[in-house]
C-alpha positions as CSV (number, residue, x, y, z in Angstrom):
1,X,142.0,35.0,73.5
2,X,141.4,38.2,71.0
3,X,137.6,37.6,71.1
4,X,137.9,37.6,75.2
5,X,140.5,41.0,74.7
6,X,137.3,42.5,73.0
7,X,134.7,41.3,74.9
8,X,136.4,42.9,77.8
9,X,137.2,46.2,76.4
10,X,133.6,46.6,75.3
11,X,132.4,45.5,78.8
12,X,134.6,48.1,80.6
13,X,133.4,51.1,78.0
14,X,130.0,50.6,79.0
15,X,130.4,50.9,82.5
16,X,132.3,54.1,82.1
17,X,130.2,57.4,83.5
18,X,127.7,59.0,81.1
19,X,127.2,55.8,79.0
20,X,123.2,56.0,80.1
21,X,120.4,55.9,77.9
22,X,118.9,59.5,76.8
23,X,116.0,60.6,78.7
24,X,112.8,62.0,76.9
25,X,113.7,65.4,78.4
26,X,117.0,65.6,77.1
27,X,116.1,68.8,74.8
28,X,114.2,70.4,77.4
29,X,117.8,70.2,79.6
30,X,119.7,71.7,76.5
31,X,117.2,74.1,75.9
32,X,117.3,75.4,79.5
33,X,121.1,75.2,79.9
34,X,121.3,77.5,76.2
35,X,118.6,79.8,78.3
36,X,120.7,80.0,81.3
37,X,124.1,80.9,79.1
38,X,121.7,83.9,77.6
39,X,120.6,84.8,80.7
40,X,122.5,88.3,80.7
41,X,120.6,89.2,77.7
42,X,117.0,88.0,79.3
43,X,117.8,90.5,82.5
44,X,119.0,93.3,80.2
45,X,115.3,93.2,78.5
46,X,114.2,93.6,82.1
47,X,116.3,96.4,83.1
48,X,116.0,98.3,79.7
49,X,112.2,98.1,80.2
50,X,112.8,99.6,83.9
51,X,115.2,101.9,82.7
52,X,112.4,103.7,80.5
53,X,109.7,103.5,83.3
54,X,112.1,105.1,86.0
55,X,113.3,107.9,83.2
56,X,109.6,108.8,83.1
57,X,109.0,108.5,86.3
58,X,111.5,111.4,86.9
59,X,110.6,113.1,84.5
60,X,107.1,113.8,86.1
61,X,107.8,114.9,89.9
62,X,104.8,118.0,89.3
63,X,102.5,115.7,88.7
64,X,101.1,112.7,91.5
65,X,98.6,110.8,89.8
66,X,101.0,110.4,86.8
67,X,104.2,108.9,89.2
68,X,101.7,106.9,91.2
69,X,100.8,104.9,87.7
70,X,104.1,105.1,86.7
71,X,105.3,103.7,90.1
72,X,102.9,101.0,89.7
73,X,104.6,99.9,86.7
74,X,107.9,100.2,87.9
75,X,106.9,98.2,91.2
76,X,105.6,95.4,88.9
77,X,108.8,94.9,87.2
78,X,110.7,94.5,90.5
79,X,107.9,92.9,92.5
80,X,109.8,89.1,91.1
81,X,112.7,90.5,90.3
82,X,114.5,92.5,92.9
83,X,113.2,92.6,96.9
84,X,115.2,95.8,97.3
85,X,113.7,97.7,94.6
86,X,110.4,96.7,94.8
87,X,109.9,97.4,98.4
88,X,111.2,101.1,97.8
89,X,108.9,101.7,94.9
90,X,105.9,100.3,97.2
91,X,107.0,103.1,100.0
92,X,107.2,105.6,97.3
93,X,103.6,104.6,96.2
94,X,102.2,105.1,99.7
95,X,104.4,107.9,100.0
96,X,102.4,109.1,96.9
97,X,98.6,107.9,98.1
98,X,99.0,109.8,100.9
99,X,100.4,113.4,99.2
100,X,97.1,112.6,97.3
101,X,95.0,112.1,100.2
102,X,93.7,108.7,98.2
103,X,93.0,106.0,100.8
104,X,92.2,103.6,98.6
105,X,96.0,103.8,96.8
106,X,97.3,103.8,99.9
107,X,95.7,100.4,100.5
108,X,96.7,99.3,97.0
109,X,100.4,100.4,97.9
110,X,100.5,98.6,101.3
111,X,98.8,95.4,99.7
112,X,102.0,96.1,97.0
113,X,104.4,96.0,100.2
114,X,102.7,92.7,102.0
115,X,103.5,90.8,98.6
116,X,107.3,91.7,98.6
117,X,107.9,91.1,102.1
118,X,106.0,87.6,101.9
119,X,108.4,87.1,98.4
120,X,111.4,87.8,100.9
121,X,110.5,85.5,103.3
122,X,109.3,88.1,106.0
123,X,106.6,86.8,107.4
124,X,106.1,88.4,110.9
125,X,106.7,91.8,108.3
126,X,103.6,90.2,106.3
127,X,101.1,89.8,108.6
128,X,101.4,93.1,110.1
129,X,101.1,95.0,107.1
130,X,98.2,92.4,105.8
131,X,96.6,93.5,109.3
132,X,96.6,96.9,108.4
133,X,94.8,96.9,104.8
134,X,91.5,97.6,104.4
135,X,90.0,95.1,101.3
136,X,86.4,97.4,101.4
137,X,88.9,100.0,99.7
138,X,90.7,98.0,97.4
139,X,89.9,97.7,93.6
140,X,88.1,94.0,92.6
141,X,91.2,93.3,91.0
142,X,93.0,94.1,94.1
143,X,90.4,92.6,96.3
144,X,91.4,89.1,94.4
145,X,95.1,89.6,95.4
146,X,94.8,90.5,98.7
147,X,92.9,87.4,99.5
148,X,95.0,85.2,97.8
149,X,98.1,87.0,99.0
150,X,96.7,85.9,102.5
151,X,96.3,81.8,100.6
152,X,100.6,82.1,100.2
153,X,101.2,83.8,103.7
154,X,99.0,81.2,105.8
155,X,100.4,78.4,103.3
156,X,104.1,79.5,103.0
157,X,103.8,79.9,106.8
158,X,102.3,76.2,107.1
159,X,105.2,74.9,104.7
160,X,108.1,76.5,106.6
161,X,106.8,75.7,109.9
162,X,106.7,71.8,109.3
163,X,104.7,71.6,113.1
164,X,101.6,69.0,113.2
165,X,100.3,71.0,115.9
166,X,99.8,73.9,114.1
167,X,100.3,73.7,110.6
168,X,97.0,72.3,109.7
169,X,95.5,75.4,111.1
170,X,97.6,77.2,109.0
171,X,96.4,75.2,105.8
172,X,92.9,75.2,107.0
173,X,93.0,79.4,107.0
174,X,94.6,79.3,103.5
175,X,92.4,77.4,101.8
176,X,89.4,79.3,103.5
177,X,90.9,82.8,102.3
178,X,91.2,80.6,98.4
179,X,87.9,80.2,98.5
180,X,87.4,84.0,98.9
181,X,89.8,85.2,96.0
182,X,87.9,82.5,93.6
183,X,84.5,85.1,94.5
184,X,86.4,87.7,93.0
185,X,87.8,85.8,90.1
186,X,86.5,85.8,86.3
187,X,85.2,82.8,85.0
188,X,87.9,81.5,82.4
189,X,90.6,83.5,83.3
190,X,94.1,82.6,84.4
191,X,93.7,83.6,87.7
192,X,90.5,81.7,88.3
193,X,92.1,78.6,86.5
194,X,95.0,78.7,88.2
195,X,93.6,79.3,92.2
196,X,90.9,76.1,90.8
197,X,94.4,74.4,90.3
198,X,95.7,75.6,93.8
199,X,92.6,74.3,95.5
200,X,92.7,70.9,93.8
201,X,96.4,70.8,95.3
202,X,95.2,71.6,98.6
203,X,92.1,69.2,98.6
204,X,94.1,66.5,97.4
205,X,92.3,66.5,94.2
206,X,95.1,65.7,91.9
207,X,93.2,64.5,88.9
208,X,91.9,67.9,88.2
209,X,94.7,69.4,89.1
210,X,96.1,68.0,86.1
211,X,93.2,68.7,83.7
212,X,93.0,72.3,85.0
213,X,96.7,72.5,83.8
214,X,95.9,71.7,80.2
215,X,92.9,74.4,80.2
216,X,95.6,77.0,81.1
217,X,98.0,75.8,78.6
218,X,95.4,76.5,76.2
219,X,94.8,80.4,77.2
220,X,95.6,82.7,74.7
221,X,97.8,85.6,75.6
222,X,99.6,83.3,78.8
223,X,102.4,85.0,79.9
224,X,105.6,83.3,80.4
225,X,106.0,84.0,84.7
226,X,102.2,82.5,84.4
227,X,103.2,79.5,82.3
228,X,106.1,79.2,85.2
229,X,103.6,78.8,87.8
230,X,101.1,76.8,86.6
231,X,103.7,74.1,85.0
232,X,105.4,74.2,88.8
233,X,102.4,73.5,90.1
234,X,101.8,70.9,88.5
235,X,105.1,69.2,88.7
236,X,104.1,68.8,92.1
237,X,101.0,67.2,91.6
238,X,102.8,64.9,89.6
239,X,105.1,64.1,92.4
240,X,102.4,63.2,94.5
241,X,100.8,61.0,92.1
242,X,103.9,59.1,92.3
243,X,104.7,60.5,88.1
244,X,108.2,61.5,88.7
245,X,109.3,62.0,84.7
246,X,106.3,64.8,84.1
247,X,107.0,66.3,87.3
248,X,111.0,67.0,86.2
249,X,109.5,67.5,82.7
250,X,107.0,70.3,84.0
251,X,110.2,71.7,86.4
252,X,112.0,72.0,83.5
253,X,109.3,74.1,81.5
254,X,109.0,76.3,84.5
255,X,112.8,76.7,85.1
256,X,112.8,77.5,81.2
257,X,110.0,80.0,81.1
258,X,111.3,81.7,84.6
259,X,114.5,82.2,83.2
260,X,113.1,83.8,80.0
261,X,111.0,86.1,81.9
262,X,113.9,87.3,84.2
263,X,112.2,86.1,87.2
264,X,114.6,86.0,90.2
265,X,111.8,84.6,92.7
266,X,111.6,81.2,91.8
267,X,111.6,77.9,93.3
268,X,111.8,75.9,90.2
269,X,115.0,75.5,89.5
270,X,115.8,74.9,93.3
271,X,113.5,72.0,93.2
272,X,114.9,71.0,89.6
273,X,118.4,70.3,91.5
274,X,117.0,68.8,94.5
275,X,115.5,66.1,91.3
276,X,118.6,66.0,89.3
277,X,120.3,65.2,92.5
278,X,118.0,62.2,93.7
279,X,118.3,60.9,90.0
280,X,122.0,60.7,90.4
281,X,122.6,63.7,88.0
282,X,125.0,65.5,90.2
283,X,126.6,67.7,87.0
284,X,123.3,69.1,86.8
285,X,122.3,69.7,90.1
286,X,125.2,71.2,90.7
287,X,124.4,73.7,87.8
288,X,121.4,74.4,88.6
289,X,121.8,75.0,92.7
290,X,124.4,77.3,92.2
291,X,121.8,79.0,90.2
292,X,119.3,78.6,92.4
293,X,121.4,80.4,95.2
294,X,122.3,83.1,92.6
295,X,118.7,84.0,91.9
296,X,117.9,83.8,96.0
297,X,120.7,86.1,96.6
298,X,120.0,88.5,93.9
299,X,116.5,88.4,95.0
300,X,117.1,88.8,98.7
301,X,114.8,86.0,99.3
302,X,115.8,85.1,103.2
303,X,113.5,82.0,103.4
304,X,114.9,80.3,100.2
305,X,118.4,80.9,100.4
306,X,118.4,79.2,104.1
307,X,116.6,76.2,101.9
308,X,119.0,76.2,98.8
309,X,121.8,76.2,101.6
310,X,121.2,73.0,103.0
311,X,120.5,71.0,99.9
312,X,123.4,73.0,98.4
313,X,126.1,71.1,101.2
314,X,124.2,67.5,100.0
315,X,125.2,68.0,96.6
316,X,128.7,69.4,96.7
317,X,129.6,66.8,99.1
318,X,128.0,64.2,97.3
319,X,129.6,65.1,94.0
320,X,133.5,65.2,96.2
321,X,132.6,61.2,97.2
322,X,131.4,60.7,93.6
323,X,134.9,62.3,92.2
324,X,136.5,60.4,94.9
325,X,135.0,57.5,94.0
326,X,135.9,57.8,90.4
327,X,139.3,58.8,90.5
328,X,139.6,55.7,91.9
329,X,138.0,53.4,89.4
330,X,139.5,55.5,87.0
331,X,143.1,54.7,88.2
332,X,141.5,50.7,88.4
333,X,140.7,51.0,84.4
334,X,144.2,52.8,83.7
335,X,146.3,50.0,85.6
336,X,143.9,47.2,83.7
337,X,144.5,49.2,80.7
338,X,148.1,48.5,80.9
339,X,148.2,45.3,81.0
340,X,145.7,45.1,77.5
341,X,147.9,47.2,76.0
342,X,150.8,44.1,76.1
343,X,148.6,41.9,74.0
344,X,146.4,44.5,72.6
345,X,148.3,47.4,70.8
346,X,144.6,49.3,70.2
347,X,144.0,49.4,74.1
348,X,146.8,51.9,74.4
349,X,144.5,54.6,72.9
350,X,142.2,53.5,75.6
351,X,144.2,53.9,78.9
352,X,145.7,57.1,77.4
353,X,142.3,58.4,77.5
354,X,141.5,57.1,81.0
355,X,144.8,59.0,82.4
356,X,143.2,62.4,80.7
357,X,140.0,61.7,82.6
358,X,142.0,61.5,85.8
359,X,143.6,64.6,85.2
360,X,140.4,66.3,84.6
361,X,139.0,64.7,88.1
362,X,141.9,66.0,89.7
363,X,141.6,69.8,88.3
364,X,138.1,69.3,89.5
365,X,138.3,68.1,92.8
366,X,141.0,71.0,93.5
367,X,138.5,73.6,91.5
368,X,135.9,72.6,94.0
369,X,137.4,72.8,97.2
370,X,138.6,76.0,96.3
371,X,134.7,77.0,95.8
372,X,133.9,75.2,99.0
373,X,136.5,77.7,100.8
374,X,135.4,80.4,99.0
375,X,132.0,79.5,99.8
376,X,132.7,79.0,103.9
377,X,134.3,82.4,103.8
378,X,131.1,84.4,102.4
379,X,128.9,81.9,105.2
380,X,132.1,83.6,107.8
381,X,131.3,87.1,106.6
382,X,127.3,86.8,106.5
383,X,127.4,85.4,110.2
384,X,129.4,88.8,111.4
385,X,127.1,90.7,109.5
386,X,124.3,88.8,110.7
387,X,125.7,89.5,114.3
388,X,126.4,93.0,114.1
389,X,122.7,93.8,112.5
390,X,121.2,91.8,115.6
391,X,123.8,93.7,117.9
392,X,122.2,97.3,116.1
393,X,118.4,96.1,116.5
394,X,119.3,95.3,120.5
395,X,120.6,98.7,121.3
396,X,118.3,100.8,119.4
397,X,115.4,99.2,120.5
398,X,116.5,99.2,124.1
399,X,116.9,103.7,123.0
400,X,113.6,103.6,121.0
401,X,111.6,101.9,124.3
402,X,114.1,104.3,127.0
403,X,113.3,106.9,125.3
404,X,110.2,107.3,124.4
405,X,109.4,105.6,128.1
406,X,110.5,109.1,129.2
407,X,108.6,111.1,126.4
408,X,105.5,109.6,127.6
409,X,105.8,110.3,131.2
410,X,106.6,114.0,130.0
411,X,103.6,114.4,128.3
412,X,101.5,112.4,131.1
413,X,102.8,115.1,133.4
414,X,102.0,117.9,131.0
415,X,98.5,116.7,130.6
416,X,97.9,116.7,134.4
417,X,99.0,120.1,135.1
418,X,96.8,121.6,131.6
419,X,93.7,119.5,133.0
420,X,94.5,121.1,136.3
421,X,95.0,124.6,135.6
422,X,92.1,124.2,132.6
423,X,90.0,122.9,135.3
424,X,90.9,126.1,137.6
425,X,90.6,128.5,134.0
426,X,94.2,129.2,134.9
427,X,94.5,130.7,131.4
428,X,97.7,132.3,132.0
429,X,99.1,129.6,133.4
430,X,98.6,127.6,130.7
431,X,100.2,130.1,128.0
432,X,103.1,130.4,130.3
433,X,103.6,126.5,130.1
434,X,103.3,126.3,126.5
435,X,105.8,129.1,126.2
436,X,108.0,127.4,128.2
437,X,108.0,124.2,126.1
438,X,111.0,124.4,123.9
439,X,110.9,121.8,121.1
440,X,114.4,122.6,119.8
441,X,115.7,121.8,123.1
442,X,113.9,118.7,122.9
443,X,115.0,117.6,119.1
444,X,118.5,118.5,120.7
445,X,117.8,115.8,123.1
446,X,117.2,113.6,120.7
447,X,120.0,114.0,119.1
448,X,122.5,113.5,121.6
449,X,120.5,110.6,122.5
450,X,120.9,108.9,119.3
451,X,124.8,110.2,119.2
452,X,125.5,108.3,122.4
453,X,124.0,104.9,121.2
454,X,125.9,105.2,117.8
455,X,129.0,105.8,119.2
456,X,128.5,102.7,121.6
457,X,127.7,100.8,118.7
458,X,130.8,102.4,116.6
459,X,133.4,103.5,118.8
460,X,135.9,104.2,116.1
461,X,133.3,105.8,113.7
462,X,135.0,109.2,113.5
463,X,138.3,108.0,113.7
464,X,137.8,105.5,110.4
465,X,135.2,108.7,108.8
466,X,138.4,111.1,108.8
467,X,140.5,108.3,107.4
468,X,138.3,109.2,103.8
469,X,140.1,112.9,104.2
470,X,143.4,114.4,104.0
471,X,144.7,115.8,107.4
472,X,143.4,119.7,106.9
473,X,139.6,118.4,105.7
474,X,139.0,116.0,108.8
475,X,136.5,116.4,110.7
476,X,136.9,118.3,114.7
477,X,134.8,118.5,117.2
478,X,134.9,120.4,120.7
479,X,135.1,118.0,123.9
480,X,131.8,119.1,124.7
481,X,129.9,117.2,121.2
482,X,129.7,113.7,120.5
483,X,128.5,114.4,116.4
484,X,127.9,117.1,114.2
485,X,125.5,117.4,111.8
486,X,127.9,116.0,108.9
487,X,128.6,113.4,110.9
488,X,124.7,112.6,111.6
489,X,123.7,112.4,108.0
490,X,126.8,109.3,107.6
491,X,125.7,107.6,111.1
492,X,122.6,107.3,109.4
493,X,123.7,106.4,106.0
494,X,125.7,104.0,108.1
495,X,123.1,102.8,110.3
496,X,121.5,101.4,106.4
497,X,119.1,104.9,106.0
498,X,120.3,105.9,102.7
499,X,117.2,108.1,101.4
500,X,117.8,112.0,101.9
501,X,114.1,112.9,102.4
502,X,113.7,110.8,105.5
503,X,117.3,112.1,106.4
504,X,116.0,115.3,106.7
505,X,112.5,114.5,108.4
506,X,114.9,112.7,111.4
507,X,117.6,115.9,111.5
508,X,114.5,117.9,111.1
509,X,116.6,120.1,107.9
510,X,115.1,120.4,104.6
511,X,116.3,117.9,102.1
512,X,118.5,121.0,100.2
513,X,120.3,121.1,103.2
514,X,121.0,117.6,103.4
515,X,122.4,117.5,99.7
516,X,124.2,120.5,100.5
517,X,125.7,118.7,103.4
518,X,126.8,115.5,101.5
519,X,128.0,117.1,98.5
520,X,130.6,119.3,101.0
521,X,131.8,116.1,102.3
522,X,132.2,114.1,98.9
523,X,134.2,117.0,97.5
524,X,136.6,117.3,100.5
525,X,137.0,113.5,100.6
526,X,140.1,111.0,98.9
527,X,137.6,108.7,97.7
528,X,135.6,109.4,94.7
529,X,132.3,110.5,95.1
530,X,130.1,107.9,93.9
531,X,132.3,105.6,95.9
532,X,131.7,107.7,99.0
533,X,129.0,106.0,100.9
534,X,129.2,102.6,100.0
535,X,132.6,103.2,101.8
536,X,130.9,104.4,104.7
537,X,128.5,101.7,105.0
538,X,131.1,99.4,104.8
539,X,133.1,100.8,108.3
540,X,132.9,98.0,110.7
541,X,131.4,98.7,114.2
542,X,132.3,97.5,117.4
């Protein structure tokens, strides 16, 4: 009867959870969960790094050529780091090209702004700027990117489509604009190795796919952000050939190396969850999804985080059944337990144990619906904002067209009478109707114009504006104006314009005056200053 006791004990810890046998990859997982608990310090390397670059960058307003490298730099930092960021520097940089009268910068800068926008997910974005780039300008180097920038757009676009009809269109155009970066490639190099690699993907040739892997492995000087490509790659062709343990392996390298690098725009470790969730590892899917979204949201990588979304609900409703499921095997072994314990003192220990387990599935169960709520009420509040951007884009397009509609026909009628009374050498004529044209008249126009749409759009906009001042610093108007200037600079700051120098090219003041103007109102505000417009962006609208 004892030997049966024991038999049966030993048979009931085995099939308890995480009694498996280790997996070859076991230190890769520890090393890249040590990685992701010193992740802080991995970004602070990266922002210190950018924290020198925009000091100097600053520091040298006199002197174009110098902020344009500088910006460069800068842009490079962001470009896989942070969306916002690097798609301001890349404005800066044409910004810059063109104060320098430099066409072929300003190509390099737009080429800079195609590659962020793609990284975001914007395609339509992408292939208008891509449109507008002229390669006969750009640098080899450059040259090289831009035609393999066009290889991600026409894949990424064939990926996310998921059409028959038209997706192998899309392929066949990537893989033809491939072949044209590989012209401008160096024999040897990474970036020839690595497009070789891309190709074999494409062409289904998986075999050297794989070998070309190896010859990048061996490059001296490989970066870690190109180690994290290459190995993801790779993982893939693995998966294709059916090699599911050195595709995970080669996921977790590039998860690893992404991580160390501080690179936000990554689809490694979303595609490490998706495999620690088909191998039944839903502790570490769960980790490393919640990372994934993370980096997506950090990144403001639209296409992804729509992705990571829905494998996201898979897991966390898979790992609820799973704690379901074990709560109840774990009451099953505490009950069994029990009855042990009568003939077995020893077995006591045991169902203690078990109890403790159950306690922990509860606190976890109840620690993840409260993430699940919390999670619902951030999908509640991106909807609304979602709603109100879309609600914004209708109404000022439906201005932009109205308007200008009428600013064309102005000028079509203009240009009929000057051919006219040029054609009849009405000189005098014409003098007296340019005289009569009166351009701050018209930029009044505008003005009121736009003040009418943003008060359709935010009806209680100067009502919730005062509410940031006491009762003698609030702002009044006369019946007869629907916004002042003041008021202008924070319907724009509102409206998500933020920069003062393009403030001031749409009020048509010079950029003193518009710090002048903002400073006035921070000081007379409750709020503190650096508080101020975040505050204002934040007022709802209709």
């Amino acid at each position: 009867m004892a030997k049966r006791l024991v038999f049966l004990f030993f048979l009931l810890l085995n099939c308890l959870p995480g009694r498996a046998a280790l997996s070859p990859t076991d230190s890769l997982l520890t090393e890249l969960k040590k990685a992701l608990r010193q992740q802080q310090q991995y970004d602070a390397q990266r922002w210190s790094r950018i924290s020198v670059l925009t000091a100097a960058y600053a520091s040298t307003k006199s002197d174009a050529n110098a902020r344009f490298d500088l910006g460069l730099r800068i842009y490079d930092e962001y470009k896989t780091f942070k969306y916002d960021s690097a798609f301001a520097y890349s404005r800066r940089l044409a910004a810059l090209a063109r104060q320098l009268h430099d066409p072929a910068r300003l190509e390099a800068a737009k080429l800079r702004l195609a590659f962020v926008l793609l990284s975001s997910g914007l395609f339509k974005e992408t292939f208008e700027t891509i449109d507008t780039i002229n390669p006969a300008l750009l640098s080899r180097a450059d040259k090289l990117a831009f035609y393999f920038l066009k290889t991600r757009a026409y894949g990424d676009l064939g990926d996310f489509d998921q059409d028959e009809v038209y997706r192998p269109a899309y392929y066949a155009r990537s893989l033809a604009y491939l072949d044209t970066a590989l012209q401008f490639s160096r024999p040897g190099s990474y970036e020839q190795l690595s497009m070789r690699q891309l190709r074999s993907l494409k062409t289904n040739n998986l075999d050297q796919g794989v070998a070309l892997y190896e010859q990048i492995r061996r490059l001296p000087g490989l970066s870690l952000h190109e180690l994290a490509v290459s190995a993801s790659t790779t993982a893939f062709i693995h998966s294709l050939r059916g090699e599911e343990e050195q595709a995970f392996e080669l996921l977790l390298v590039s998860a690893l190396a992404d991580v160390k690098s501080a690179t936000k725009e990554t689809l490694a470790m979303f595609q490490l969850s998706d495999y620690c969730y088909r191998r039944g590892d839903l502790e570490n899917a769960y980790l490393f999804i919640r990372e994934a979204r993370e980096n997506a949201a950090f990144y403001k990588a639209r296409q992804r985080q729509l992705e990571i979304g829905q494998v996201s609900s898979l897991i966390e409703g898979r790992k609820i059944d799973i704690i379901e499921s074990q709560r109840k095997t774990l009451r099953w072994y505490a009950i069994l337990m029990t009855v042990l314990a009568a003939s077995v003192i020893g077995f006591a220990v045991l169902t203690f144990k078990q109890l403790r387990k159950l306690q922990k599935a509860g606190r976890l169960i109840s620690a993840t619906n409260n993430e699940l709520r919390l999670r619902n009420h951030e999908l509640r509040q991106l909807n609304e904002g979602l709603n109100e951007a879309n609600k914004i884009k209708e109404e000022y397009l439906a201005y932009y067209f109205h308007h200008n509609s009428q600013y064309i026909d102005k000028l079509e009628g203009l240009k009929k009478t000057l051919d006219n009374q040029l054609a009849n050498k009405q000189y005098a004529a014409v003098q007296k109707l340019t005289n009569g044209l009166n351009i701050k008249q018209e930029r009044n126009e505008l003005l009121r114009g736009f003040d009418a749409v943003f008060l359709r759009l935010f009806p209680h906009f100067i009502e919730q504006f005062n509410g940031f001042f006491g009762p003698d610093d609030q702002v009044q108007l006369p019946d007869d104006h629907l916004l002042n200037t003041e008021l202008r600079i924070f319907a724009l700051i509102r409206l998500g314009i933020t920069d003062s120098e393009q403030i001031s090219r749409m009020l048509g003041y010079s950029i003193n005056t518009i710090y002048t103007y903002k400073t006035r109102v921070k000081n007379r505000a409750l709020v503190p200053n650096e508080e101020f417009e975040a505050r204002v962006q934040g007022l709802p609208a209709l």
